[in-house]
PAGUFI-580287 format. One record per residue (C-alpha): x, z, y. Coordinates in steps of 0.5 Angstrom, whole numbers, plus 500, padded with zeros to 3 digits. Layout:
<rs>
R    px    pz    py
R     X     Z     Y
...
</rs>
This chain:
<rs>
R    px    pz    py
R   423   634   589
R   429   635   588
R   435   640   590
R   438   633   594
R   435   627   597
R   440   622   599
R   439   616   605
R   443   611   607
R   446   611   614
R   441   608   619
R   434   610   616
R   431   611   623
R   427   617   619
R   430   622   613
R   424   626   610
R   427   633   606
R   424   639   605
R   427   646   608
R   432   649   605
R   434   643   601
R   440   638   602
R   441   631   605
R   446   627   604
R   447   621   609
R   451   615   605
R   456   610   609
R   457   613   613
R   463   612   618
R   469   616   618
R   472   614   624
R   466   615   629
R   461   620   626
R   465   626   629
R   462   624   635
R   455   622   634
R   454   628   632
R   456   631   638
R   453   625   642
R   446   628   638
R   447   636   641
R   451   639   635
R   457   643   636
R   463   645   632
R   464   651   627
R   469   650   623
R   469   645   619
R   461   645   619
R   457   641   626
R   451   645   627
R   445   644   632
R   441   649   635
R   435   650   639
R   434   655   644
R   428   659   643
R   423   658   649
R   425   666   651
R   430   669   650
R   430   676   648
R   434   681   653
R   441   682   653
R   441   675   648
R   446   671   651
R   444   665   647
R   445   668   640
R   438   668   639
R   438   660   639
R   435   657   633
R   440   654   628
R   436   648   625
R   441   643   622
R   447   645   620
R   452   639   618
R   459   636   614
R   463   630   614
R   465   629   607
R   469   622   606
R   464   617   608
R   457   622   607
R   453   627   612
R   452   633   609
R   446   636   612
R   443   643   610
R   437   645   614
R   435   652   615
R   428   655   615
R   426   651   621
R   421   645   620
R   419   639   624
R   423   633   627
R   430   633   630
R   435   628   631
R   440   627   627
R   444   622   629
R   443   616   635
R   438   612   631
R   437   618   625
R   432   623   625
R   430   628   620
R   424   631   618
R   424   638   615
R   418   639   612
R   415   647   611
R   416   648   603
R   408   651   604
R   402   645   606
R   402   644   613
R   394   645   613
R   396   653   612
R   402   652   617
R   397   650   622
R   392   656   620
R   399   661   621
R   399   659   628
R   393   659   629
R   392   667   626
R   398   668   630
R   396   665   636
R   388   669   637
R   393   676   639
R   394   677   646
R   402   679   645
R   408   675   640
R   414   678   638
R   417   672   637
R   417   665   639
R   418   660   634
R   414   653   637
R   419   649   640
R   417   643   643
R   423   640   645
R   425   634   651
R   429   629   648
R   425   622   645
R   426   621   638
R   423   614   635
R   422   613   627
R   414   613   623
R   412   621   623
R   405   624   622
R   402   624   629
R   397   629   627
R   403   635   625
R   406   634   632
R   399   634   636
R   396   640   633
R   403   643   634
R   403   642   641
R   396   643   643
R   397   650   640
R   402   652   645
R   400   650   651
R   393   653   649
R   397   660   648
R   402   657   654
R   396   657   659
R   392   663   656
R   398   666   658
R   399   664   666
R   391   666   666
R   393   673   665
R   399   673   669
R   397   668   675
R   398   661   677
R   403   659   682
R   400   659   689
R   400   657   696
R   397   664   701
R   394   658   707
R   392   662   713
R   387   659   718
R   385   662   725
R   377   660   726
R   373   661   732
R   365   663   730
R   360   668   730
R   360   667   722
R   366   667   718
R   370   671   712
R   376   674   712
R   378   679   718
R   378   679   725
R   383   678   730
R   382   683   735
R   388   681   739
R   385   674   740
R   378   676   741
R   379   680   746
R   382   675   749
R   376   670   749
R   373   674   751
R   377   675   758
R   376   667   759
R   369   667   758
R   369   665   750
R   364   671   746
R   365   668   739
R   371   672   735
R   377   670   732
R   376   669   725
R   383   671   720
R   381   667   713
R   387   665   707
R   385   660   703
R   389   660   695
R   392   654   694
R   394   652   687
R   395   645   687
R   403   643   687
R   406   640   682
R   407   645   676
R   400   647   675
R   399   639   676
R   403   638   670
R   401   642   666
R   394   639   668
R   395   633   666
R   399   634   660
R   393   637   658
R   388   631   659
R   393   628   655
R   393   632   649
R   385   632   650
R   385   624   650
R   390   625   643
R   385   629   640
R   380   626   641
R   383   620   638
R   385   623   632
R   378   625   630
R   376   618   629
R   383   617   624
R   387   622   620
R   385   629   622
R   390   634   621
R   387   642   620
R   382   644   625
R   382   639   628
R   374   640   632
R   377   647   633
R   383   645   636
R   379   640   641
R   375   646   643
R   381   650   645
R   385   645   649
R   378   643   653
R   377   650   655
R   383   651   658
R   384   644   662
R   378   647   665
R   380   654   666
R   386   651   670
R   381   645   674
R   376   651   676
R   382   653   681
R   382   646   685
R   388   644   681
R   387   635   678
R   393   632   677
R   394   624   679
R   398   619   674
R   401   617   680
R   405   622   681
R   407   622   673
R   415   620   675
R   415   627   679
R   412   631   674
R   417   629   668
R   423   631   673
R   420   639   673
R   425   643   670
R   423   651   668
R   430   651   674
R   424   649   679
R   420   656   676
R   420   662   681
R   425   668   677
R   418   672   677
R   414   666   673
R   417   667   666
R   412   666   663
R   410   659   665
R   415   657   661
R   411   655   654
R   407   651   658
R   413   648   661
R   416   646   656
R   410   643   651
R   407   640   658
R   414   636   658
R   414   635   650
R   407   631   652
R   409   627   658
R   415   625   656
R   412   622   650
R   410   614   651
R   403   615   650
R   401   615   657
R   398   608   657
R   404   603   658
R   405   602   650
R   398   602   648
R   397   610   648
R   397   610   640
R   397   618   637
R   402   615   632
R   407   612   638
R   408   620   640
R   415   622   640
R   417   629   641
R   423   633   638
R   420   639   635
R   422   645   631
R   418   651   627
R   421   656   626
R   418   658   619
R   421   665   618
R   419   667   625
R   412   665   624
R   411   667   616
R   412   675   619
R   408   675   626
R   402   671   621
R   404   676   616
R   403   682   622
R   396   679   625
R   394   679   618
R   396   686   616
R   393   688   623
R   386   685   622
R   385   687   616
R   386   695   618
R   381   694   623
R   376   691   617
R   378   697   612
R   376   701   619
R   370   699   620
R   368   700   613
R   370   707   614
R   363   711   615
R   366   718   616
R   371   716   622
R   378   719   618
R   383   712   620
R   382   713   628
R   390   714   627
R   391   708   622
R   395   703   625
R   400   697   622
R   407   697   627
R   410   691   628
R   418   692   627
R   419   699   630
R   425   703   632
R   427   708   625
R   433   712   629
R   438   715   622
R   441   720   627
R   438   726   631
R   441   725   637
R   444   718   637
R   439   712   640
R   444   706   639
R   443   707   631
R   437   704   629
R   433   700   623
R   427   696   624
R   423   695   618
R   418   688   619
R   412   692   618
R   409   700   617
R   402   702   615
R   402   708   617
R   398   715   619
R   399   718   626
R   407   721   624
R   405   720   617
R   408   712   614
R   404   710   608
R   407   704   606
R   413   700   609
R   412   692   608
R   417   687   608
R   415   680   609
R   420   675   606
R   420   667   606
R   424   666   601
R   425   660   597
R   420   658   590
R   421   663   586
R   425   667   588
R   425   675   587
R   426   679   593
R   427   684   589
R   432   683   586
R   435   680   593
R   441   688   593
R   441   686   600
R   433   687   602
R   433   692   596
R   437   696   600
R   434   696   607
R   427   697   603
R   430   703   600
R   433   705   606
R   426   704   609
R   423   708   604
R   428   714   605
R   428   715   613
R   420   715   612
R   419   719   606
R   414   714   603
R   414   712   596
R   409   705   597
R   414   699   599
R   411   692   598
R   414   686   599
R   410   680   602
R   412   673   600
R   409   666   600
R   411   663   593
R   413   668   588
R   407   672   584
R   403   679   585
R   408   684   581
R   409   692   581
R   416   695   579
R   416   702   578
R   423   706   581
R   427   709   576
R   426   717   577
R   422   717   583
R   413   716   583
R   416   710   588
R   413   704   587
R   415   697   589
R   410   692   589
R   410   684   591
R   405   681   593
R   405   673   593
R   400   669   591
R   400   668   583
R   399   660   584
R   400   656   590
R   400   658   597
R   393   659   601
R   392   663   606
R   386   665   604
R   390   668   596
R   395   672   601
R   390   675   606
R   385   678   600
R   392   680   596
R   394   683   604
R   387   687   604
R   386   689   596
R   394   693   598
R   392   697   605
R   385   698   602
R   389   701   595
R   394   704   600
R   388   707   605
R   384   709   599
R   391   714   596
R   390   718   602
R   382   718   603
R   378   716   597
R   371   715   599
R   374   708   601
R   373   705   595
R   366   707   595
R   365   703   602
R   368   697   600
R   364   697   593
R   357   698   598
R   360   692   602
R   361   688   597
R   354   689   594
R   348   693   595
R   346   700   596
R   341   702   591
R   337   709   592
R   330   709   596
R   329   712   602
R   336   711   602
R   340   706   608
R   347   705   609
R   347   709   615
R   347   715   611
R   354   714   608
R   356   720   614
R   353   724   609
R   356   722   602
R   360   728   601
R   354   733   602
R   352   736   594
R   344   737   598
R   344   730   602
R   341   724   600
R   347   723   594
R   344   729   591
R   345   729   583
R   340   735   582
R   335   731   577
R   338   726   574
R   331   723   572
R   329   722   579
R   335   719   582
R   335   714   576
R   328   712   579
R   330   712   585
R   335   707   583
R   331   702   580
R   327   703   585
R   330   701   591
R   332   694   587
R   325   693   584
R   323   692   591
R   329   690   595
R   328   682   596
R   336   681   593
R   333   685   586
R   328   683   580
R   321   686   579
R   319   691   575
R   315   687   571
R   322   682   570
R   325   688   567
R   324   691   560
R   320   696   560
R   320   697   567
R   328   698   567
R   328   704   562
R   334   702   559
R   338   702   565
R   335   709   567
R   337   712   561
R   344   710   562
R   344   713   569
R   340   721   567
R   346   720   562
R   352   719   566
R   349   725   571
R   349   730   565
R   355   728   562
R   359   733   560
R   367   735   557
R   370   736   551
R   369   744   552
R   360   741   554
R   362   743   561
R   358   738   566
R   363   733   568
R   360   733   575
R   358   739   577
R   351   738   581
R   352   743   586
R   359   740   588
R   357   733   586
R   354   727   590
R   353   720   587
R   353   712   591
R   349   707   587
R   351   700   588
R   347   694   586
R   352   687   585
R   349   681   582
R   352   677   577
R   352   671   573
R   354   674   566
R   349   679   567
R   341   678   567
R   338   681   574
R   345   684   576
R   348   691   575
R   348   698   577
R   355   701   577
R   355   709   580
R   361   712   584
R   361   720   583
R   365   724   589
R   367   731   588
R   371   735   594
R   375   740   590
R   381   744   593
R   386   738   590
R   382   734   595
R   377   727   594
R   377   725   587
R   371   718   586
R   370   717   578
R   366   711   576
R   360   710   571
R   358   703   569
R   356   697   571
R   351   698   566
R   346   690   566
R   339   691   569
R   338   687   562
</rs>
């Protein structure tokens, strides 16, 4: 795609990527200024720009949060339109839309929100499914997995706050009943001859309007999905099914149904009708008007492709939170790999408050993400969504805040994060700081990105406790020692331990060993001379020795972890050794190997 795509005016659809230029041609001088503002932009010099409120505005906001998605110039008889970061569909003009595509696959854009949206807390919000209609050819599957993300995690969210509800107090005579008694008018039954007390009961209703709107736009969104698995299927398409069916039930399990009939009063539910305490139903709001506002309520023929909803993507905003849910399950990995208990305190924060002055709460830096440890910060992170090959470090402006980061936290790990540059390392000129990028060397996956995220915080972690490495290479293959379980890592650092080294012959034959009747490994008899040559390899890395012939690892202070792999290029799989010594300059693991079972 190149750097400008052109239209003519009255294309009902124009498609550009984001961040990239459109220019509408023919267009007509005299009345463009006023479609514009006809289609929700407003004036900023001599630029029309449109934006979209988010669907909650942060404290003390005021709208300057809004989302700027288009921002548009009239330049003699051609628009001029520049989108920003934000993807989707949006009006551009009456009878003109623009379809921003994300410079990254949808596939990955949708598995982001998914990621994103398995947390129960979001800092920001990005998925904005808008009311005005739209007409023009769009991917029906893009809209629909977009919506029924949000109103997974729009009704999620009133599930654990609470569903609005009417309190129905009803007064009922019986020797059996619920609730409380009224004493008041039991007495006085039983002054007129009546021995049967006066029962209190409150029933919980939930069934009014909102809820009922909500309901049905979920049944809507069922009906869609089910739709589209006989068609084109967009990403997790089972999966997304699965998620919207088991929230319409939640909400069915309250007595709430909802009725087409009544169609006409839902669509004119605004978030205005909402209690000032019920804030939060305002995703489901909005997404549940976004789809009953669509025509695909039967009257047309109920085609997914007839969905026409207004919507916008804010991708910055979604590639740091998709960034921080990463960053936050991958320590819980790193953590759970952990044998010896050392990171209860290690944690990944999501852009929190760095005050530059004692004394003075008003200044303050929010970097995007901080590893840290307790008071210790191990690595600052930014995540930047910059466009294809751009290097962010050499962005002075995001330099400076990384450096800036760096200093107020007295850590010499940075590292970038970034959709599509390369993984790089940049050593800082006179300090032992190092900037790195991480970013996936060929296109964009998920995937790539995650493995690059988790291969940085274990060789951040590893810095500080080394035995890391150690648990991730038994995670990745087998511990190889009889008698031996991984349940005995607690003890890896004990010289007299079961990773004792003090008869290398019999450690080596333990080795071989284990793998000869293990159910992953080869037979004895498979092995030449029943794996003599691999033995000798390992009796000989546990005695070896300096250049001043003292032994390089001592066995009175020396443990060993075998760890058995299997791979293609080697016949029967490879043992590689991984020595630990606790000296008083703290942990230090060497590496012996791998050496072929051939």
């Amino acid at each position: 795609m190149s750097d400008v795509i052109r239209c003519n005016y009255g294309t009902e659809l124009c498609s550009v990527q984001e961040n990239r230029k459109l220019i509408v041609d023919g267009c007509d001088p005299e009345t463009i200024h006023d479609e514009l503002r006809a289609a929700n932009f407003t004036r900023e010099g001599s630029r029309y720009v449109k934006k979209r409120p988010r669907l909650r505005a942060e404290a003390g906001d005021n709208g300057a949060g809004a989302l700027h998605v288009l921002s548009a110039r009239v330049v003699e008889e051609s628009l001029h339109v520049q989108p920003s970061d934000v993807v989707g569909v949006v009006k551009l003009v009456p009878g003109m839309s623009v379809q921003v595509e994300p410079k990254i696959t949808w596939e990955h854009v949708i598995r982001m929100l998914l990621t994103v949206y398995d947390i129960d807390r979001t800092q920001s919000y990005y998925g904005i499914p808008l009311e005005e209609l739209i007409s023009g050819e769009i991917e029906a599957s893009q809209l629909i997995a977009i919506l029924a993300i949000n109103y997974v995690y729009g009704v999620k969210t009133i599930s654990k706050k609470g569903f609005i509800r009417d309190l129905n107090i009803r007064r009922r005579d019986g020797f059996e009943g619920l609730g409380s008694v009224d004493v008041s008018q039991t007495l006085m039954n039983h002054a007129t001859g009546n021995p049967e007390p006066t029962w209190v009961e409150t029933e919980i209703d939930y069934a009014n309007p909102v809820n009922e709107a909500i309901h049905m736009a979920g049944k809507l969104l069922l009906r869609l999905l089910q739709q589209e698995r006989d068609g084109h299927q967009h990403p997790r398409q089972d999966l997304l099914l699965s998620m919207v069916h088991q929230q319409v039930k939640e909400i069915e399990n309250r007595g709430i149904q909802s009725s087409q009939k009544r169609l006409g009063e839902y669509r004119r539910l605004s978030l205005a009708d909402l209690p000032r305490q019920r804030h939060y139903y305002r995703r489901a709001v909005h997404t549940s008007q976004s789809i009953l506002s669509s025509a695909l309520l039967g009257q047309t023929g109920g085609s997914p492709e007839e969905l026409l909803v207004d919507y916008a993507l804010s991708m910055n905003s979604l590639f740091q939170d998709y960034t921080q849910r990463v960053l936050g399950r991958e320590v819980e990995k790193v953590r759970k790999l952990d044998h010896l208990d050392q990171l209860s305190d290690v944690e990944c924060q999501y852009e929190p408050r760095i005050h530059p002055f004692e004394g003075n709460a008003e200044a303050a830096h929010e970097p995007d993400h901080l590893l840290t440890d307790g008071e210790n910060t191990l690595a600052v992170l930014d995540s930047k969504y910059y466009r294809k090959g751009k290097n962010p470090a050499n962005d002075s402006a995001s330099r400076s805040r990384m450096f800036a980061y760096a200093y107020l936290t007295e850590s010499d790990r940075m590292a970038f994060l970034c959709p599509q540059y390369h993984r790089d390392r940049l050593p800082v000129t006179n300090t032992g700081g190092e900037v790195e990028i991480l970013s996936p060397d060929d296109e964009f996956t998920c995937d790539e990105y995650e493995r690059l995220t988790r291969e940085y915080l274990l060789e951040s972690l590893a810095i500080e406790y080394p035995a890391l490495n150690v648990f991730d290479a038994v995670a990745e293959g087998k511990l190889c020692l009889e008698g031996v379980s991984e349940d005995n890592l607690s003890e890896i650092y004990d010289p007299k331990g079961p990773f004792a080294i003090s008869n290398p012959a019999t450690f080596a034959a333990r080795v071989i060993n284990d793998i000869a009747f293990s159910t992953y490994g080869p037979n004895k008899p498979d092995l030449e001379n029943q794996g003599q040559w691999t033995k000798n390899r390992i009796k000989d890395a546990c005695g070896k020795t300096d250049e001043e012939d003292r032994p390089l690892y001592p066995q009175h202070e020396t443990t060993c972890v075998p760890v058995y792999t299997s791979n293609a290029k080697a016949d029967h799989g490879q043992v590689t050794l991984y020595f630990l010594q606790r000296g008083e300059e703290g942990v230090s693991v060497a590496k012996e190997g791998p050496w072929a079972l051939m």
